[in-house]
N, CA, C and O atoms as a printed pandas DataFrame, in Angstrom:
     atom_number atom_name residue_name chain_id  residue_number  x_coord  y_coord  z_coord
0              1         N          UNK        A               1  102.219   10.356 -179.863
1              2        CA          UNK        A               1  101.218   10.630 -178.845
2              3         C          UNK        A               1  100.593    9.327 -178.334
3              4         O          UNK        A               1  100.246    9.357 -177.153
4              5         N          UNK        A               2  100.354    8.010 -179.115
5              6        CA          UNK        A               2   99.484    7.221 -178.945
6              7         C          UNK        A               2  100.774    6.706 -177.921
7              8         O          UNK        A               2  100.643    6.881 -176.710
8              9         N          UNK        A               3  101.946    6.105 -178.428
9             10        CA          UNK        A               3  102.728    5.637 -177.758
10            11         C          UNK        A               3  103.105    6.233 -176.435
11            12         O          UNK        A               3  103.791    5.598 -175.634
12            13         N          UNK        A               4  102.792    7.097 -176.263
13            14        CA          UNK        A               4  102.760    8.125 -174.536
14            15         C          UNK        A               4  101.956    7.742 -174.153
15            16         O          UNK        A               4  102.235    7.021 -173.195
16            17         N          UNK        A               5  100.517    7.820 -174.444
17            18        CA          UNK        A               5   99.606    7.438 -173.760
18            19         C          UNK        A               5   99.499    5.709 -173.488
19            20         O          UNK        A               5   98.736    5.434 -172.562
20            21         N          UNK        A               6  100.094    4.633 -174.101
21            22        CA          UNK        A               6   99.972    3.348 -174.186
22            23         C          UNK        A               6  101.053    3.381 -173.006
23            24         O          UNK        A               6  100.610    2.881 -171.972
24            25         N          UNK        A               7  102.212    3.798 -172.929
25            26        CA          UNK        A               7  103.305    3.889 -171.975
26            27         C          UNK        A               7  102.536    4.562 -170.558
27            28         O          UNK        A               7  102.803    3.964 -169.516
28            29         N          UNK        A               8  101.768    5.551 -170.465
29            30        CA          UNK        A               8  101.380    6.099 -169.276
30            31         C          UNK        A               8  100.286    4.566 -168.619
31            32         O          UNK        A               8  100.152    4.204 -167.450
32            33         N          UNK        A               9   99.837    4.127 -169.541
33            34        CA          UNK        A               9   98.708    3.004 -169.123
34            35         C          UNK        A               9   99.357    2.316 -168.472
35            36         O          UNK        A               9   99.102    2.302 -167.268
36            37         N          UNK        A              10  100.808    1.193 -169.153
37            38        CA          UNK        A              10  101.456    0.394 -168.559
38            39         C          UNK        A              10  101.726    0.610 -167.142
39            40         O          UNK        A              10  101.662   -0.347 -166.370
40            41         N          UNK        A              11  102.165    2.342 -166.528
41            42        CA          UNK        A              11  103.276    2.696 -165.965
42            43         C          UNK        A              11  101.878    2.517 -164.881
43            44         O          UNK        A              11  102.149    1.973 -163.811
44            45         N          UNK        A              12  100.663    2.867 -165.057
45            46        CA          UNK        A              12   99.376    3.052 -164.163
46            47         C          UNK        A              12   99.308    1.432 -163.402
47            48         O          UNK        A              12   99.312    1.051 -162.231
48            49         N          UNK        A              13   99.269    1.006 -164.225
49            50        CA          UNK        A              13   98.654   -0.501 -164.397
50            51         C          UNK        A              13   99.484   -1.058 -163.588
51            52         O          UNK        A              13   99.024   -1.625 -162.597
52            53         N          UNK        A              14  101.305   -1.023 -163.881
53            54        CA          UNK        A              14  101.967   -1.893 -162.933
54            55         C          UNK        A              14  101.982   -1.519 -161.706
55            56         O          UNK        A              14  102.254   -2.386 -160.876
56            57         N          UNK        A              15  101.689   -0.092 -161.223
57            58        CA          UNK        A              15  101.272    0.356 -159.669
58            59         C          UNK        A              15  100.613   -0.167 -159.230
59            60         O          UNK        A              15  100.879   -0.627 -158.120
60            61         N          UNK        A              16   99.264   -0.430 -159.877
61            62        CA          UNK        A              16   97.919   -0.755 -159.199
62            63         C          UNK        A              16   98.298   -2.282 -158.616
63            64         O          UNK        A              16   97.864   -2.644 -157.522
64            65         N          UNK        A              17   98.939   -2.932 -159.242
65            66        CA          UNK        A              17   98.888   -4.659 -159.564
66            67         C          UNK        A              17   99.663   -4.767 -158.359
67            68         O          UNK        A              17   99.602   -5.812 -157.711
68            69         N          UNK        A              18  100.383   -3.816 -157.984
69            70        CA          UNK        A              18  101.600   -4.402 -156.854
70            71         C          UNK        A              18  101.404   -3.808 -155.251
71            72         O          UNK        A              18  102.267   -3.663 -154.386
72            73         N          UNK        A              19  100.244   -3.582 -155.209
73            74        CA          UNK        A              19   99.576   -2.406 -154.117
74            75         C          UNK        A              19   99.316   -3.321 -152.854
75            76         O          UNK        A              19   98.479   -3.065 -151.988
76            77         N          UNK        A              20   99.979   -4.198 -152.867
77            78        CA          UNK        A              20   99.817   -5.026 -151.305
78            79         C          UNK        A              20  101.087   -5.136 -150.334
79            80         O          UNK        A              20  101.181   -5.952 -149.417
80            81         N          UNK        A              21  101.941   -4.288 -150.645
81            82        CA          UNK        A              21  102.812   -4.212 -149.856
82            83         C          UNK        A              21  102.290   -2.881 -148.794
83            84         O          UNK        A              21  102.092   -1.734 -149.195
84            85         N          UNK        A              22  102.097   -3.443 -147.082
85            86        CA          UNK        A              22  102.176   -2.715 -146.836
86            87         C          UNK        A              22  102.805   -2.233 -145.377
87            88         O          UNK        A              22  103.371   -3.167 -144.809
88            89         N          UNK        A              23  102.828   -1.154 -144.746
89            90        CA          UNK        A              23  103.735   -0.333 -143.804
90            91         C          UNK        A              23  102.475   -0.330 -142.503
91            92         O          UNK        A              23  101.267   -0.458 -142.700
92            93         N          UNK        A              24  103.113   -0.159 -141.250
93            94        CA          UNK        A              24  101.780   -0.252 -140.266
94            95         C          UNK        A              24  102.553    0.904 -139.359
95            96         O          UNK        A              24  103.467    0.790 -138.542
96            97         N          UNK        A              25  101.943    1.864 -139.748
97            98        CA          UNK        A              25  102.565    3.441 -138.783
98            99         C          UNK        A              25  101.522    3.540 -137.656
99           100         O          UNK        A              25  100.400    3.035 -137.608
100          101         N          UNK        A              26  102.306    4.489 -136.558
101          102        CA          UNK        A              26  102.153    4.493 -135.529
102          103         C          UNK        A              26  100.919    5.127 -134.895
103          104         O          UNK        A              26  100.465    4.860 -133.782
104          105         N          UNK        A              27  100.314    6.260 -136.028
105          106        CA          UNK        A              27   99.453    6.840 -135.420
106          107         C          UNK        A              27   98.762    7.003 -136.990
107          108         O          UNK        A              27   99.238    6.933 -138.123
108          109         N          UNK        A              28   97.371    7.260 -136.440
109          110        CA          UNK        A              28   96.125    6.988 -137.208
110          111         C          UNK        A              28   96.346    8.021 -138.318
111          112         O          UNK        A              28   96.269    7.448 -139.404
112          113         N          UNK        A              29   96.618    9.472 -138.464
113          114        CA          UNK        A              29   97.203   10.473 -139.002
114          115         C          UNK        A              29   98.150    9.865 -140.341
115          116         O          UNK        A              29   97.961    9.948 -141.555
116          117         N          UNK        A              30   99.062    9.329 -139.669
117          118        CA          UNK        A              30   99.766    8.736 -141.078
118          119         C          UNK        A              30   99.396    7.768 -142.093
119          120         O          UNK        A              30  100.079    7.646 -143.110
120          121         N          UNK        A              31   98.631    7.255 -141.937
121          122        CA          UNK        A              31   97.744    5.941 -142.224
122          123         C          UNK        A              31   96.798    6.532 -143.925
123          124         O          UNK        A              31   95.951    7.416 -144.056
124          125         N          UNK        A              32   97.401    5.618 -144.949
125          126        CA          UNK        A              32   96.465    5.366 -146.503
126          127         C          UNK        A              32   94.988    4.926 -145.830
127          128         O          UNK        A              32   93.897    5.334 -146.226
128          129         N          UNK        A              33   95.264    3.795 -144.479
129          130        CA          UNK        A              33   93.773    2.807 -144.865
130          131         C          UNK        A              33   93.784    2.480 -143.227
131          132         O          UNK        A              33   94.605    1.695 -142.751
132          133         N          UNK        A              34   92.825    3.138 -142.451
133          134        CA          UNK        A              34   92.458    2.667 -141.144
134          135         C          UNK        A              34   92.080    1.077 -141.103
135          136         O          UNK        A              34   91.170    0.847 -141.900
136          137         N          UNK        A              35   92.509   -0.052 -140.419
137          138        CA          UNK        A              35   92.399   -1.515 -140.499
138          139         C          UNK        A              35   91.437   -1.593 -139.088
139          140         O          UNK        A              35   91.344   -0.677 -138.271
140          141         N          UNK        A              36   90.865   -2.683 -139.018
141          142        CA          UNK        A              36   90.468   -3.325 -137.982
142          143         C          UNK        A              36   90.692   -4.791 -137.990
143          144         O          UNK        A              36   90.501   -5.235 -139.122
144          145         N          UNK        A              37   91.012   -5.658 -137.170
145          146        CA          UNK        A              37   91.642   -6.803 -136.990
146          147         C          UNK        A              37   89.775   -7.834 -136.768
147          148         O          UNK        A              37   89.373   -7.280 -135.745
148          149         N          UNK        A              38   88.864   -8.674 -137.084
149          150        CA          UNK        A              38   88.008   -9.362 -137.232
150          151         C          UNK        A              38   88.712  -10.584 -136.318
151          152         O          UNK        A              38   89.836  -11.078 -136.409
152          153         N          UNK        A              39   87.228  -10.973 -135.092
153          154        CA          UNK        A              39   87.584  -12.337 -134.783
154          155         C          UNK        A              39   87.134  -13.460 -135.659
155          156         O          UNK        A              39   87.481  -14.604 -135.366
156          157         N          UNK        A              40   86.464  -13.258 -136.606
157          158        CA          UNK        A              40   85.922  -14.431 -137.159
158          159         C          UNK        A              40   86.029  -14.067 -138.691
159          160         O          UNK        A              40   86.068  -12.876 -139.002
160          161         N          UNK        A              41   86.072  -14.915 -139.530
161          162        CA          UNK        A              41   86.256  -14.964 -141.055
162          163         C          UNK        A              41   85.494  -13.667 -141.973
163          164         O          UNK        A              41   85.848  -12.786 -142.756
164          165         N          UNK        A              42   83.790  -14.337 -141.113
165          166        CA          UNK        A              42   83.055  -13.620 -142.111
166          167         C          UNK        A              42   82.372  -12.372 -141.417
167          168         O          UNK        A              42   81.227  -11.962 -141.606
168          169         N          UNK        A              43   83.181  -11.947 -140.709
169          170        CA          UNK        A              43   82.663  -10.404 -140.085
170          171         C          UNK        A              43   84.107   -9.330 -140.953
171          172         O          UNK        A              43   84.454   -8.193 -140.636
172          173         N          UNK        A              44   84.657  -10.189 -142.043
173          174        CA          UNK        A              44   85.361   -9.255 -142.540
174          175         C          UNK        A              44   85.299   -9.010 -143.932
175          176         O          UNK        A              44   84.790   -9.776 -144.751
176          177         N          UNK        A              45   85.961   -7.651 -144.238
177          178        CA          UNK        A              45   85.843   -7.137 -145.679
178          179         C          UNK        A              45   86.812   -7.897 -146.486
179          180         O          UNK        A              45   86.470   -8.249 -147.615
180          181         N          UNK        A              46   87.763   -8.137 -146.121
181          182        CA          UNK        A              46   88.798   -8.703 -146.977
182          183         C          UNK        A              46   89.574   -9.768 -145.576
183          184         O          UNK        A              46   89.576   -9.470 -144.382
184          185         N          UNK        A              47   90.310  -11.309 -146.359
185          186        CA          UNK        A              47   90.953  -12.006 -145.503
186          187         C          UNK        A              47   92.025  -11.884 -146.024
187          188         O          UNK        A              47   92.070  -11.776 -147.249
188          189         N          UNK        A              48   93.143  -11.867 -145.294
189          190        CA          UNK        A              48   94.372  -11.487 -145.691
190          191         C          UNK        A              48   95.586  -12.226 -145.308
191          192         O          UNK        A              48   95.944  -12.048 -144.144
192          193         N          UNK        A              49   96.275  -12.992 -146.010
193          194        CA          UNK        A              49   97.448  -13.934 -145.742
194          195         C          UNK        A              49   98.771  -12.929 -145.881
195          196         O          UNK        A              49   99.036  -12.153 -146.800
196          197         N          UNK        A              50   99.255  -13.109 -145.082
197          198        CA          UNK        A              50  100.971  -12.683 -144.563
198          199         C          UNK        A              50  101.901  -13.300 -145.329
199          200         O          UNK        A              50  101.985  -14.503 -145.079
200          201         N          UNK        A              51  102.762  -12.832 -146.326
201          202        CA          UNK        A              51  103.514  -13.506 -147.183
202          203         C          UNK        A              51  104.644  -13.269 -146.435
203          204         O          UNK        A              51  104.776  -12.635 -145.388
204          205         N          UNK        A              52  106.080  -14.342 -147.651
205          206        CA          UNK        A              52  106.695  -13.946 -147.093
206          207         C          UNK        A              52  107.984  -13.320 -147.803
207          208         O          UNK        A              52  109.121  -13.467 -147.354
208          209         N          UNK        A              53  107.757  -12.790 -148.664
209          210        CA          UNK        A              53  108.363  -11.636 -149.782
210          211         C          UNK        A              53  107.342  -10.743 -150.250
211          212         O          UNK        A              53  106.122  -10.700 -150.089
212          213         N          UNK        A              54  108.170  -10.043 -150.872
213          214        CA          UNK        A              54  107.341   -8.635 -151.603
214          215         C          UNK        A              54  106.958   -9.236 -152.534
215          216         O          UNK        A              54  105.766   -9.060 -152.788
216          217         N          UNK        A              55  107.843  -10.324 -153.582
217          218        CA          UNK        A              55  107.338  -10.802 -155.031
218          219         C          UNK        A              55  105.692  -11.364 -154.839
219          220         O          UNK        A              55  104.911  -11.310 -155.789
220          221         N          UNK        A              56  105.293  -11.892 -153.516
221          222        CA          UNK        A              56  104.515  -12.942 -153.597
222          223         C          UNK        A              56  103.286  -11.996 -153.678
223          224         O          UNK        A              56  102.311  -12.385 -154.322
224          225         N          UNK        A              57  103.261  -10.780 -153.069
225          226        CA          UNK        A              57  102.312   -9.419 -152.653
226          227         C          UNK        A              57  101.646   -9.287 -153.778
227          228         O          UNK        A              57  101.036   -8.219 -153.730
228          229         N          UNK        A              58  101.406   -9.998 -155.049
229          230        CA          UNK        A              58  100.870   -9.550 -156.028
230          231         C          UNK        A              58   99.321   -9.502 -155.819
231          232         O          UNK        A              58   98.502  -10.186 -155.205
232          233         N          UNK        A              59   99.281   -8.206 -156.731
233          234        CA          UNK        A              59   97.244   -8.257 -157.105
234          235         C          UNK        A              59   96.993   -7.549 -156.131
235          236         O          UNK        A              59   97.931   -7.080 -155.487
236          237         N          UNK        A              60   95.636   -7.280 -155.762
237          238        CA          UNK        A              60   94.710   -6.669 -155.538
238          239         C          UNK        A              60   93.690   -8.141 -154.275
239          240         O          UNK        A              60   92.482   -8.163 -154.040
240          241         N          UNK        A              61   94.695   -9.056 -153.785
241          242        CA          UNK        A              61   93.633  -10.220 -153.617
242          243         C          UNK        A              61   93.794  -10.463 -152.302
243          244         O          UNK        A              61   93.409  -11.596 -152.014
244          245         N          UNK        A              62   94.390   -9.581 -150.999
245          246        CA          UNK        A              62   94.770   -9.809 -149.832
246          247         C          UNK        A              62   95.678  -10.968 -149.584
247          248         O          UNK        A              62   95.440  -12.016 -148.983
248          249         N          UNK        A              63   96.645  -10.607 -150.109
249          250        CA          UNK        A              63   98.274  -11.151 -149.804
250          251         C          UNK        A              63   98.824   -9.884 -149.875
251          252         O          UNK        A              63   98.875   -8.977 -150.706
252          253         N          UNK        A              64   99.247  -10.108 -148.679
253          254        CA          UNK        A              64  100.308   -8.784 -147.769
254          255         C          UNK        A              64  101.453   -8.943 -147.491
255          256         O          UNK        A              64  101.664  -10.076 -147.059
256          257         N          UNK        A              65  102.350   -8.282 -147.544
257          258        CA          UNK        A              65  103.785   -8.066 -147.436
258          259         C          UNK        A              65  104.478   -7.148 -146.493
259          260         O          UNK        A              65  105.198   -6.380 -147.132
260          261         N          UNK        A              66  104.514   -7.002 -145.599
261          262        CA          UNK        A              66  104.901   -6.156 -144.270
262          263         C          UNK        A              66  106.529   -5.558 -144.789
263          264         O          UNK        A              66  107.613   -6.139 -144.842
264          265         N          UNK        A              67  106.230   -4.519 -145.038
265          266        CA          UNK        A              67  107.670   -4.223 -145.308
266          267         C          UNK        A              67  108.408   -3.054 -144.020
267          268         O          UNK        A              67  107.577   -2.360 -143.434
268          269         N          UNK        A              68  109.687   -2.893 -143.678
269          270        CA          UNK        A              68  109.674   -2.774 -142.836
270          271         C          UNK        A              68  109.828   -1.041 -142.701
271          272         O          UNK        A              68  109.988   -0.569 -141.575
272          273         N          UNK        A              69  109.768   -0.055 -144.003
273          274        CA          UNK        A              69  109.914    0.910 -144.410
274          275         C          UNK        A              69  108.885    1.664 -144.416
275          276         O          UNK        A              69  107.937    0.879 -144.382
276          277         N          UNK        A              70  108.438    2.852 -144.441
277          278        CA          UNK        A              70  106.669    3.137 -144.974
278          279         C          UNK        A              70  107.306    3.828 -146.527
279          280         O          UNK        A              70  106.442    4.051 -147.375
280          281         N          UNK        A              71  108.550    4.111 -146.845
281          282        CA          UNK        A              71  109.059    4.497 -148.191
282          283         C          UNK        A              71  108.979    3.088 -149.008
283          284         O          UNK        A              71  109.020    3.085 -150.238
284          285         N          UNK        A              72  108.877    2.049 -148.342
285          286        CA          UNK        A              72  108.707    1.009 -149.093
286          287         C          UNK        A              72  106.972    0.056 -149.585
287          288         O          UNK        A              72  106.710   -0.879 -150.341
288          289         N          UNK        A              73  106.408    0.669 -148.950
289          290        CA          UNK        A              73  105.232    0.488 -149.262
290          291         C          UNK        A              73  104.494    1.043 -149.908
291          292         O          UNK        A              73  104.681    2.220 -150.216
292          293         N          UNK        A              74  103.067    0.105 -150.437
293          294        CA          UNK        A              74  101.984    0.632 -151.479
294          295         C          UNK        A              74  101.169    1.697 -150.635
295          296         O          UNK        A              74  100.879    2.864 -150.896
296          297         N          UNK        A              75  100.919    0.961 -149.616
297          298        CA          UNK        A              75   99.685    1.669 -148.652
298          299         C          UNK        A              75  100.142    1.368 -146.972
299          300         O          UNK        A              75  100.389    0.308 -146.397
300          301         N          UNK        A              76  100.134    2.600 -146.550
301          302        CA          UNK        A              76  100.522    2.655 -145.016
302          303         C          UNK        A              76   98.840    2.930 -144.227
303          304         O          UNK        A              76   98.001    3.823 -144.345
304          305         N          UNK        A              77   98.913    1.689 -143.430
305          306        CA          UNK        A              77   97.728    1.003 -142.710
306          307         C          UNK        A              77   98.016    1.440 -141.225
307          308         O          UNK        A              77   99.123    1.415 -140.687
308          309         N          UNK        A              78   96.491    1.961 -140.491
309          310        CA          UNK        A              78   96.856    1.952 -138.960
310          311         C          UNK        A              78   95.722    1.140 -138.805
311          312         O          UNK        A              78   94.673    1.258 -139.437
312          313         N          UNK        A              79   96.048    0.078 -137.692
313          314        CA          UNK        A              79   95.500   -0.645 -136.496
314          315         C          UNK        A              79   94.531    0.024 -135.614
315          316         O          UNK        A              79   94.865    0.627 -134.594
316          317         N          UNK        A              80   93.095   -0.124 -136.115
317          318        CA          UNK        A              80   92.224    0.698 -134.637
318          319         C          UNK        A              80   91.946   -0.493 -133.888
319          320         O          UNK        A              80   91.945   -1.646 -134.322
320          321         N          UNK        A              81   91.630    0.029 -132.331
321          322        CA          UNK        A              81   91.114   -0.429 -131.536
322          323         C          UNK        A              81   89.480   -1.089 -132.203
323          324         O          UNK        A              81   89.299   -2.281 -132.452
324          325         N          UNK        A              82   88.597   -0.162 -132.363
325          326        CA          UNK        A              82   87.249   -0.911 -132.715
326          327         C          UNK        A              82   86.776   -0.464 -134.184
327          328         O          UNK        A              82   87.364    0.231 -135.012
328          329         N          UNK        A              83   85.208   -1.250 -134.249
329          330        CA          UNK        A              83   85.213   -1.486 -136.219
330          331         C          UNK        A              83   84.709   -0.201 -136.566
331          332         O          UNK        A              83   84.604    0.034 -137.770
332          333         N          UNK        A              84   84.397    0.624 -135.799
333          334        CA          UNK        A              84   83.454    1.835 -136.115
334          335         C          UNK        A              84   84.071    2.799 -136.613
335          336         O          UNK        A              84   83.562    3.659 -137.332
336          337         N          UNK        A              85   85.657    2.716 -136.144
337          338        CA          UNK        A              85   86.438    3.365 -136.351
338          339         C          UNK        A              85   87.937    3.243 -137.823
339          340         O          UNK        A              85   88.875    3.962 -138.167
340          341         N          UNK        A              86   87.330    1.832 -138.283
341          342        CA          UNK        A              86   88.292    1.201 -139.310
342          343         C          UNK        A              86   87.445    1.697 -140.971
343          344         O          UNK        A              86   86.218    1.794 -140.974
344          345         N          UNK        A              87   87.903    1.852 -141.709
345          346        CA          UNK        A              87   88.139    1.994 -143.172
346          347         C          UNK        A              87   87.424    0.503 -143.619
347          348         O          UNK        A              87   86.382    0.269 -144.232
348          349         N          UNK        A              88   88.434   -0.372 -143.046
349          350        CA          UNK        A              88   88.181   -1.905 -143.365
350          351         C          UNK        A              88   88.094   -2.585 -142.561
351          352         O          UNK        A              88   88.613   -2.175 -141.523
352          353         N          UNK        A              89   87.679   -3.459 -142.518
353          354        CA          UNK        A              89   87.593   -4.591 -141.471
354          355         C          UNK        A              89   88.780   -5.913 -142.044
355          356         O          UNK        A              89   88.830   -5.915 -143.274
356          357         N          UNK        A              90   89.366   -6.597 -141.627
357          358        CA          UNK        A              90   90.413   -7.786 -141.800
358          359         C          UNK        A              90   90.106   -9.275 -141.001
359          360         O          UNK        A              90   89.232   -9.613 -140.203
360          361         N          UNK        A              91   91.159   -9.925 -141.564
361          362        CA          UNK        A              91   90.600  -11.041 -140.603
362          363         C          UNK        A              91   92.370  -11.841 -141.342
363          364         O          UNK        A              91   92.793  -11.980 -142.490
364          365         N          UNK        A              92   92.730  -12.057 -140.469
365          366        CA          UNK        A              92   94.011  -12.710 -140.959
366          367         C          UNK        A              92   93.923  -14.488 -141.349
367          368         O          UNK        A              92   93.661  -15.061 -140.292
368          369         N          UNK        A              93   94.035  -15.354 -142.329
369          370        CA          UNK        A              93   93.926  -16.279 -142.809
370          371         C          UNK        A              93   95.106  -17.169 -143.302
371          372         O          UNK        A              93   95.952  -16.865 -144.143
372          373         N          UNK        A              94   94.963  -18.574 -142.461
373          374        CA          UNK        A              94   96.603  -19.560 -142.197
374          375         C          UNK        A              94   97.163  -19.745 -143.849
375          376         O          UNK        A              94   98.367  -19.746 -144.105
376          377         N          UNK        A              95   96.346  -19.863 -144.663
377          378        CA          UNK        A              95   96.220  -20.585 -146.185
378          379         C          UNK        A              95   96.279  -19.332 -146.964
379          380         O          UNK        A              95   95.468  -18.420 -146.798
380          381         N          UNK        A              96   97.368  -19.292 -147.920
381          382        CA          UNK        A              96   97.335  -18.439 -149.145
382          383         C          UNK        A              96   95.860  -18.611 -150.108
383          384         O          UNK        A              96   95.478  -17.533 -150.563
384          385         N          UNK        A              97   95.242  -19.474 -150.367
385          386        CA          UNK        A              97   94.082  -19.836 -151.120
386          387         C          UNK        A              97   93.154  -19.428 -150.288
387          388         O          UNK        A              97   92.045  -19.682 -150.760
388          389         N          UNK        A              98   93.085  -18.798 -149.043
389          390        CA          UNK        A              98   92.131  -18.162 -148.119
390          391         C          UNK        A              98   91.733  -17.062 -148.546
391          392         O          UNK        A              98   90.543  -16.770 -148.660
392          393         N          UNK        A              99   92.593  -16.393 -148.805
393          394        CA          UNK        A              99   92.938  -14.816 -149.076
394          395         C          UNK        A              99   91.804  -14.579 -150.076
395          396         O          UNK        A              99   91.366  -15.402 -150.880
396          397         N          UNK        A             100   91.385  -13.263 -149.884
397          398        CA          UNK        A             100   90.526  -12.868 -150.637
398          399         C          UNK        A             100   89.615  -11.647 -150.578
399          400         O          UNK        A             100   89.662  -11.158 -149.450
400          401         N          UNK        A             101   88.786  -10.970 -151.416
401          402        CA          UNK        A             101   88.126  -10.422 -150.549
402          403         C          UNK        A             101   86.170  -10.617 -150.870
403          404         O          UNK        A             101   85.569  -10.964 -151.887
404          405         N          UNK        A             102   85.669  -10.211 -149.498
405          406        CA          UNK        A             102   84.098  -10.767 -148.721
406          407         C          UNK        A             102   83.365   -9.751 -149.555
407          408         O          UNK        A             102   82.378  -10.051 -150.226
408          409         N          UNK        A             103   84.023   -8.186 -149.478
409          410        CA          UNK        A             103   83.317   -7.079 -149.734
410          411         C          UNK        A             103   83.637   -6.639 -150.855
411          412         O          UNK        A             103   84.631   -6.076 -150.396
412          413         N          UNK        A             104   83.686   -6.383 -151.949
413          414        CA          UNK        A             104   84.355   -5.710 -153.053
414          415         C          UNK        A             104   84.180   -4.624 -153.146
415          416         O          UNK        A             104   85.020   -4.146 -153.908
416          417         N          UNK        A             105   83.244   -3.617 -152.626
417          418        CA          UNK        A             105   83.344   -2.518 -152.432
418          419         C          UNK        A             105   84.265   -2.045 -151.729
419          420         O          UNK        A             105   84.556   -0.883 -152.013
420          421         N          UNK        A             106   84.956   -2.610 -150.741
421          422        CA          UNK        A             106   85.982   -1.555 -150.622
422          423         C          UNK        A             106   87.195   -2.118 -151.259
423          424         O          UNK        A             106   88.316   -2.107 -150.751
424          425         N          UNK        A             107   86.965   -2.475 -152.096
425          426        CA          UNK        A             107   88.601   -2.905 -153.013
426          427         C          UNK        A             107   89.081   -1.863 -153.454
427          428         O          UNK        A             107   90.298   -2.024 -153.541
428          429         N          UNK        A             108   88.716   -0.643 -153.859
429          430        CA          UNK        A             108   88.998    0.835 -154.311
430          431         C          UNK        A             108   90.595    0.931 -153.293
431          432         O          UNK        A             108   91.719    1.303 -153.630
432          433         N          UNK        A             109   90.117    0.467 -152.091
433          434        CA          UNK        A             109   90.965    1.400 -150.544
434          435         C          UNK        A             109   92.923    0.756 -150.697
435          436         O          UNK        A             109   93.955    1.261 -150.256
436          437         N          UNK        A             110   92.700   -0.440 -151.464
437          438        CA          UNK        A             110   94.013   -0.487 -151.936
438          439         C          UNK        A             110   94.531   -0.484 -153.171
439          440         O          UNK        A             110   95.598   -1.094 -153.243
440          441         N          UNK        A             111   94.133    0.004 -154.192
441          442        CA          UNK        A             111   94.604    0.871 -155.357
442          443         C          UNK        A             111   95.353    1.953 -155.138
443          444         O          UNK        A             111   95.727    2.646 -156.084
């Protein structure tokens, strides 16, 4: 029993850790996590660097992985027009050491 439950933890745990791969569908309906795109750094919840593999997508720390599948992704994201209407707010960032996130409250939204 203990060993089921130590095995169910692992199996939890390595999901959570790899949850930055994600899919950008077409309409708001299909969408894990409504996004909004930020002109400036700190009008956002999380900054997010564009990798350029899935391996690199690790954590929970805004490094993203665009995959080109939505069967291949953690979390399928739609693009709104304005912030009133987003889940999250974003802000895209040139530097991997950028990445991060502003708000930690909504860190839940990619688990």
């Amino acid at each position: 029993m203990q060993k089921t439950f130590i095995l169910f933890l692992f199996i939890v745990s390595a999901v959570t850790v790899r949850s930055q791969k994600v899919f950008s569908v077409e309409y708001a309906h299909q969408a894990d996590v409504k996004v909004f795109v930020a002109d400036y750094e700190h009008q956002a919840d999380l900054s997010v660097f564009k990798v350029d593999y899935g391996h690199q997508a690790d954590g929970n720390e805004g490094k993203w992985f665009f995959v080109e599948y939505a069967h291949q992704a953690d979390k399928k994201i739609y693009f709104v027009d304005y912030q009133h209407q987003a889940d999250i707010t974003i802000y895209f960032v040139e530097h991997r050491h950028q990445s991060g996130w502003n708000d930690k409250s909504k860190k839940h939204l990619f688990y």
